[in-house]
MIVODO-13205 format. One line per 10 residues: number of its first residue (from 1); their letters; for each residue x, z, y of C-alpha. Coordinates in pm, 1 decimal, padded with zeros to 6 digits, m for minus. Example, Ala and Ser with C-alpha at 12.3 -4.5 7.8 and 13.67 -1.06 7.14 Angstrom:
REM MIVODO-13205
1	as	01230.0,00780.0,m00450.0; 01367.0,00714.0,m00106.0
REM end
This chain:
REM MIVODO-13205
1	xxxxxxxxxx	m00367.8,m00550.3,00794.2; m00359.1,m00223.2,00657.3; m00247.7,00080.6,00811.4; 00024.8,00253.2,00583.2; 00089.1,00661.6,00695.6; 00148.0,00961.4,00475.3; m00168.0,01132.5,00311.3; m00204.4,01477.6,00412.6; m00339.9,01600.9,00121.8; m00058.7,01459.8,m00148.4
11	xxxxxxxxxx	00194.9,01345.1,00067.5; 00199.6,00986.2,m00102.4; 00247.8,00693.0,00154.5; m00119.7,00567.6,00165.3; m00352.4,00286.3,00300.1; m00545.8,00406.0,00576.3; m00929.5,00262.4,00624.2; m01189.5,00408.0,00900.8; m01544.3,00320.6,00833.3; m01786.8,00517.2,01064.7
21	xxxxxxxxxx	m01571.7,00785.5,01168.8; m01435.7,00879.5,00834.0; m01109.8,00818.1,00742.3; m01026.9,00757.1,00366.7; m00667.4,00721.1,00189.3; m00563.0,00554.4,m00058.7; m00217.4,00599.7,m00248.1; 00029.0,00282.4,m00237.2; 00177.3,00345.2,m00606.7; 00441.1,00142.0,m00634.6
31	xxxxxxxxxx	00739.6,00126.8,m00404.5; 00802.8,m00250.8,m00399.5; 00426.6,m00279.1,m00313.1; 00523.3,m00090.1,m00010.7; 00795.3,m00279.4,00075.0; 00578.6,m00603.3,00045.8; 00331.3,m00461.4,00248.5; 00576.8,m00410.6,00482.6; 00700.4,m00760.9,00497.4; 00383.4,m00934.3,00539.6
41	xxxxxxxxxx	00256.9,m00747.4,00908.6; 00600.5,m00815.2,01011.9; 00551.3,m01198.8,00896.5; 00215.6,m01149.1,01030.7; 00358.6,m01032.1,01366.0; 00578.3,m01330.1,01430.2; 00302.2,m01567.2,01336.9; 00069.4,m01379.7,01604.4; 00357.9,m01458.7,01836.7; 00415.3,m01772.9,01797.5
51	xxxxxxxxxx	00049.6,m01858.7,01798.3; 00045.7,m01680.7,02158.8; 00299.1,m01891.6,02289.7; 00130.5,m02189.5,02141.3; m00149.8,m02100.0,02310.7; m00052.0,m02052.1,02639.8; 00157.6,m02426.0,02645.3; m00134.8,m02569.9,02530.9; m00330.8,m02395.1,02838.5; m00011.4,m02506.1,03086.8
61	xxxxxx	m00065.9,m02890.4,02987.7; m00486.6,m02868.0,02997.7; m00378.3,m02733.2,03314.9; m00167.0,m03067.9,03447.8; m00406.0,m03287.6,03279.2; m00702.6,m03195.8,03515.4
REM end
């Protein structure tokens, strides 16, 4: 996911990318882009989650099973 933060230069809220020590920016333009950008790491976030826990319950019954 991208990592949204204010451009120094303009001020703009931007997309952060790093690629060999150099950071670039790049402006977000439209506010309801933002906002969806927003939504989807959060969805993104409680998918990770879940997938965890998942994970870990699958682990606990490999674990009984042996």
């Amino acid at each position: 996911m991208s990592t949204i933060s204010l451009c120094p230069k303009c001020g703009s809220k931007s997309k952060i990318k790093e690629k060999d020590g150099v950071i670039t920016y790049q402006a977000v333009q439209d506010e309801e882009a933002f906002k969806k950008i927003g939504q989807l790491k959060h969805g993104m976030e409680k998918f990770k989650a879940k997938a965890e826990q998942l994970e870990k319950e699958l682990e606990a019954i490999k674990s009984k099973l042996k």
